[in-house]
N, C-alpha and C positions, 0 to 999 in steps of 0.2 A: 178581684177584691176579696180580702178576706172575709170571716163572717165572727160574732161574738153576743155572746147572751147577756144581756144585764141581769145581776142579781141583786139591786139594790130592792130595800123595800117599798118607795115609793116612787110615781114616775120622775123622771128627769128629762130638761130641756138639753139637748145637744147640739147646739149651734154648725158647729162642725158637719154634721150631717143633712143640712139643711135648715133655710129659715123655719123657725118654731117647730123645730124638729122634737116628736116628745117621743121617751122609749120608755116603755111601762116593763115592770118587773118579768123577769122570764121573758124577755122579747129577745128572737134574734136577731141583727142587727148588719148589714155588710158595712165594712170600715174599708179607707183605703190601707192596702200594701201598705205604705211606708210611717201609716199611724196604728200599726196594729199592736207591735209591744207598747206603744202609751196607755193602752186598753188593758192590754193581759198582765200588767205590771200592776196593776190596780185588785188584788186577787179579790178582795170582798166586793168588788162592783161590779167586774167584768169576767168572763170567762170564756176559753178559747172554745168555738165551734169549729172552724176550717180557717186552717194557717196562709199566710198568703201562699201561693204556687211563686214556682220560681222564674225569675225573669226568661222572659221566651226571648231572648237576644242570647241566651249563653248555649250556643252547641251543647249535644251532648258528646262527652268523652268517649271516644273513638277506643274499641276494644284495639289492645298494641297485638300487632301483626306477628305470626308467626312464619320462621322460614320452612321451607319444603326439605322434609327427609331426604339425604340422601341417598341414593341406592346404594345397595351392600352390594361387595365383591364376592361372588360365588368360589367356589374351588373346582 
């Protein structure tokens, strides 16, 4: 889950985050992943703490293989 701080100036009900969910000024806040730019798009309300991480389904990219030197012909 992501995280995000409210900067409004008074508290607010966020439904979203649970029933009677209230987030008071300066509070950080975990959002899910997939609603997190609905939050940080909001610049005077919200602001970015920790972005989501990235999907742990996606390998990571594999360093490309290198072939082996081959031996030099002496004289």
């Amino acid at each position: 889950m992501a995280r995000v701080r409210y900067l409004g100036p008074e508290p607010v009900t966020v439904p979203e985050l649970g029933p009677e969910r209230v987030v008071h000024p300066d509070e950080v806040v975990e959002v899910p992943d997939a609603r997190f730019e609905g939050y940080v798009c909001q610049t005077s309300n919200w602001e970015a703490v920790e972005e989501p991480r990235p999907e742990e389904t996606e390998a990571p990219t594999p360093a490309p293989r290198k072939s082996a030197a081959k031996p030099q012909k002496g004289d």
